[in-house]
C-alpha positions as CSV (number, residue, x, y, z in Angstrom):
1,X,78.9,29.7,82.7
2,X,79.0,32.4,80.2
3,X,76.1,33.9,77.9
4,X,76.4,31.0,75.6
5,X,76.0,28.2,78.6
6,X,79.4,27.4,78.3
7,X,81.8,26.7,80.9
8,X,83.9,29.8,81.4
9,X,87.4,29.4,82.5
10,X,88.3,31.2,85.3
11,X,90.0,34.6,84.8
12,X,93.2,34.5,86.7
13,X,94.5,37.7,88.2
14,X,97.6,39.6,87.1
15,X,97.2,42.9,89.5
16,X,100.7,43.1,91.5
17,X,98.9,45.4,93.7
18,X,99.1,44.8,97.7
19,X,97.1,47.4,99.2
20,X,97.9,48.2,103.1
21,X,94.3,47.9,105.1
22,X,95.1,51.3,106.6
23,X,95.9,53.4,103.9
24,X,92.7,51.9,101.8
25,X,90.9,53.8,105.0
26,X,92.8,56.5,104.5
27,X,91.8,56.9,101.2
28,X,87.9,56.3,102.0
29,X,87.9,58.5,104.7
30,X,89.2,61.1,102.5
31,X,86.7,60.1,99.5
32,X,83.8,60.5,102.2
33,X,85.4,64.3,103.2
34,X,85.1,65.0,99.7
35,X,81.9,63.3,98.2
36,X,79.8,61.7,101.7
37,X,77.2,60.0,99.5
38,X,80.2,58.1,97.7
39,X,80.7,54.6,97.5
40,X,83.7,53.0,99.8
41,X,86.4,51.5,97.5
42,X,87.9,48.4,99.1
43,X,91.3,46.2,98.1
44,X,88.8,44.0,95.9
45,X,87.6,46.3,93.8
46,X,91.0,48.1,93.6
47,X,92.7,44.7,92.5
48,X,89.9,44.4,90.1
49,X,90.4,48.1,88.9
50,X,94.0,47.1,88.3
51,X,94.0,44.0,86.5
52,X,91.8,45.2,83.8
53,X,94.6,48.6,83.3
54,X,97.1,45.6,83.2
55,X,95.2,44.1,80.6
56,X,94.9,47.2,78.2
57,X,97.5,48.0,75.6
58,X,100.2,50.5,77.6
59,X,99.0,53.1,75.1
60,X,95.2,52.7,76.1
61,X,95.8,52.5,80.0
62,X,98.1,55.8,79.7
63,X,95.3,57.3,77.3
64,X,91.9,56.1,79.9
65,X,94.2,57.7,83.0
66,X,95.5,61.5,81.0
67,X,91.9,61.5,79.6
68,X,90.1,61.5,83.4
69,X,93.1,63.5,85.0
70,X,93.1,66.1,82.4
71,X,89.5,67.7,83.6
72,X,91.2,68.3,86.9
73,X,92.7,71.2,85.3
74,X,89.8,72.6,85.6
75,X,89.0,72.2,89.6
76,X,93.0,73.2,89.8
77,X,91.9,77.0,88.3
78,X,88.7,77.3,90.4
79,X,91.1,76.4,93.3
80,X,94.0,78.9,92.3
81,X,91.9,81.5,91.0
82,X,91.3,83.9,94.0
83,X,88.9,86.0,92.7
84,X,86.5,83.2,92.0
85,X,83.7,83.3,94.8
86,X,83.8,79.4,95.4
87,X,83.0,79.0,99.1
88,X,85.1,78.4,101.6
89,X,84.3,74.5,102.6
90,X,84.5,73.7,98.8
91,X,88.2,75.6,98.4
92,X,89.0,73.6,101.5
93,X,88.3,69.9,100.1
94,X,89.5,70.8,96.7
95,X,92.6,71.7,98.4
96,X,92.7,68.1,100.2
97,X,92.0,66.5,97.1
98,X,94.5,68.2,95.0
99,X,97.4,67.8,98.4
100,X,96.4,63.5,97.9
101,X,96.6,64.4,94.0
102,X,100.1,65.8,94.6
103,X,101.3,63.5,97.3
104,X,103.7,60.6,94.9
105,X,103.8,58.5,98.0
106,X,99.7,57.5,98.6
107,X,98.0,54.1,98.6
108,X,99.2,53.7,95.3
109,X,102.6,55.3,95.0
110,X,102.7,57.3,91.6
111,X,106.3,55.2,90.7
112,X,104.3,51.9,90.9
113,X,104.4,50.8,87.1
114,X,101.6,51.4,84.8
115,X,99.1,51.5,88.0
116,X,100.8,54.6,90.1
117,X,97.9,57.2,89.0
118,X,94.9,54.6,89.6
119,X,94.3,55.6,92.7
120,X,94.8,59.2,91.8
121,X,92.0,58.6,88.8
122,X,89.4,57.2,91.2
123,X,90.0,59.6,93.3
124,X,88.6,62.1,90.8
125,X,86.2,60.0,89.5
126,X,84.6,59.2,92.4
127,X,84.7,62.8,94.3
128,X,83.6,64.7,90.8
129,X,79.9,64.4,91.8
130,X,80.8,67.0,94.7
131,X,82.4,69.4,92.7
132,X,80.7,68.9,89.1
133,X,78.3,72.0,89.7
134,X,81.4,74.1,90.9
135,X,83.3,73.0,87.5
136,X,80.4,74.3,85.1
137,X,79.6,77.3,87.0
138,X,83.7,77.8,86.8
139,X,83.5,77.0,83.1
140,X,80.5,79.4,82.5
């Protein structure tokens, strides 16, 4: 039933994504490396995740994934700049996020149509708690 007491039709799925079981571990092991008190993703919410980009205009999905990749730039310079006094266990799982960033081939490979970087984005999303404080002091 929806808001209104109607009968709502069910929403059929249009996500092409099949997730292998071992690489969705992969990925949360890696998300608990980075952020511990994170959330575990699972195929579910993935699909879920997926089937509502699918459902955006092309020109909104691109414009929702650039706009949360595009503050990465700014973990990339705290990472690359070597005179920056990060320490060293945060320079380390910056560099493991940025070497999944960079990988093309990762749960979701980056050549996957419209849905290549969604892993990428939640990646981000999900792991920025860890390194928000890093990012303003950076910024400062």
């Amino acid at each position: 039933m929806d808001r209104r007491g109607r009968r709502s039709q069910p929403r059929t799925q249009i996500s092409p994504l099949h997730l292998d079981h071992a690489r969705v571990v992969d990925f949360n092991a890696l998300l608990h490396e980075l952020h511990p008190d994170v959330v575990h993703v699972d195929s579910k919410r993935l699909d879920a995740l997926a089937d509502w980009l699918l459902r955006l205009p092309e020109d909104d999905a691109r414009q929702v994934l650039d706009r949360r990749l595009t503050r990465l730039q700014q973990l990339r310079a705290v990472l690359d700049d070597t005179d920056w006094d990060a320490d060293p266990a945060t320079r380390a799982r910056l560099a493991k996020l940025f070497a999944y960033l960079d990988n093309h081939d990762d749960l979701i490979p980056d050549s996957t149509t419209r849905l290549g970087r969604l892993d990428d984005v939640l990646l981000a999303e999900l792991a920025w708690p860890a390194f928000a404080d890093e990012a303003d002091d950076y910024a400062d």
